[in-house]
N, C-alpha and C positions, 0 to 999 in steps of 0.2 A: 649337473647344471648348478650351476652358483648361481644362489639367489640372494644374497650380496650385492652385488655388484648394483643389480635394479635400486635406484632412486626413486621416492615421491619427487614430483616437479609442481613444484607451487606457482599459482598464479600471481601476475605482476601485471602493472596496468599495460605494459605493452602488447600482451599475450591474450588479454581479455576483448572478447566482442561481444558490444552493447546491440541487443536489440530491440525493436520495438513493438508494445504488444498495446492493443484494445481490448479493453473488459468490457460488456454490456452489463451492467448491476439489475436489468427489469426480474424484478420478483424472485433475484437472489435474497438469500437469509446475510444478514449484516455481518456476524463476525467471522461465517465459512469464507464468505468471498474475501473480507479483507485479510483473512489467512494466507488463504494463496497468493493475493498480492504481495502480500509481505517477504513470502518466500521468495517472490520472483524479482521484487525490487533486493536481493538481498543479495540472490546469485546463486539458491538451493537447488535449484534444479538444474545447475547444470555439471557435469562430470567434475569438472578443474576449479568446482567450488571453495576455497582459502577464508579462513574467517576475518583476517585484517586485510582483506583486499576487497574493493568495490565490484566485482563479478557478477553485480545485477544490470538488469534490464529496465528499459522506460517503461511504463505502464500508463495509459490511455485509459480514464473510467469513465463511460457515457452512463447516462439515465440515472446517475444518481438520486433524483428525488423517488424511482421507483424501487427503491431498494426494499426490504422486507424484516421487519422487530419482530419475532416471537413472544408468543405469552401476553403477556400486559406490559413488556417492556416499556412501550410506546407511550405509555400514560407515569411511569412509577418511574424509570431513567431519568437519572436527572444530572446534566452537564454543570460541571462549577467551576467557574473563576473569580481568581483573588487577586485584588489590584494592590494587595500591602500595606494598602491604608482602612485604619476602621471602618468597618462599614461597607466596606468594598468587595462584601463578596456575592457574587450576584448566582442564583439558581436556574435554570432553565431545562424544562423537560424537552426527551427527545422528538415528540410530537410538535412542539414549538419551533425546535431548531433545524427538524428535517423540513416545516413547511417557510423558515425564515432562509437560512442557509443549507443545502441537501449536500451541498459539497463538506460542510464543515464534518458532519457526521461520519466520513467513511474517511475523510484527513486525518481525524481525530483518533481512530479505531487501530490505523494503519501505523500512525505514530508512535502508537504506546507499544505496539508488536515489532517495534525498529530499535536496536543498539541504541542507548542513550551515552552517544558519545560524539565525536567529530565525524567518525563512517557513518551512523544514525542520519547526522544530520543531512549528510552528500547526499545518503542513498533515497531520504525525502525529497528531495527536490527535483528526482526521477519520475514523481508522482502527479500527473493531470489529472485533478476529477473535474466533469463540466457535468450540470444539471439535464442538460437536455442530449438530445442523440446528436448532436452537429460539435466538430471538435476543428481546431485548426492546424492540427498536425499530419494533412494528407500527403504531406512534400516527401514523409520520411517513411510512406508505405506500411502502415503500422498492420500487423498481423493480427486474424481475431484469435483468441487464448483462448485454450480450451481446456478445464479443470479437469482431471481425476476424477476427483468425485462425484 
């Protein structure tokens, strides 16, 4: 048998199907869960995986305010942005920001584990997280995900 002949067949956005998954975040650990989102908005899991093609899936995050910081994270975490001007750079613990914004936290997490490039940017906007358990994406049937680990 010649094994020559056999081809890898790379993915191409014609070839690829988007599906749609819901994560419940209740008293998951923050950076396990947003791992395997990352993976799943990226296209890891699926066989015909290509790393310059979009081959991820939408992902659905409910209950993000109950999500879960280990250790003393919750007090000593500290989010920072800088607006480029003196003086502009503002501090914020994650305690503060998971009770002001709960979505921001797990946008934030899910970001920095995404390609920082143009595919990075596509494959975030794949990405719903809502605070509470009600989401408005039920048109498109969304399946619940169910982690490995």
């Amino acid at each position: 048998m010649n094994t020559l002949s056999f081809k890898t067949q790379s993915a191409n956005a014609a070839t690829v199907k988007h599906d749609w998954y819901v994560v419940d975040a209740t008293n998951k650990t923050l950076g396990r869960i947003c791992a395997d989102i990352a993976a799943v908005l990226r296209g890891k899991n699926k066989p015909y995986f290509t790393p310059h093609v979009d081959c991820g899936d939408f992902v659905i995050v409910i209950n993000a305010d109950k999500v879960v910081l280990t250790g003393e994270k919750l007090l000593k975490k500290q989010y920072i942005t800088y607006s480029g001007y003196p003086g502009g750079q503002k501090k914020e613990s994650a305690k503060n920001l998971l009770a002001r914004r709960p979505e921001a936290v797990i946008e934030r997490a899910i970001k920095g584990m995404l390609p920082k490039n143009r595919l990075g940017r596509q494959l975030f906007k794949k990405l719903f997280v809502y605070a509470g358990a009600e989401h408005p994406h039920t048109a498109q049937n969304p399946q619940p995900f169910t982690f490995n680990s």
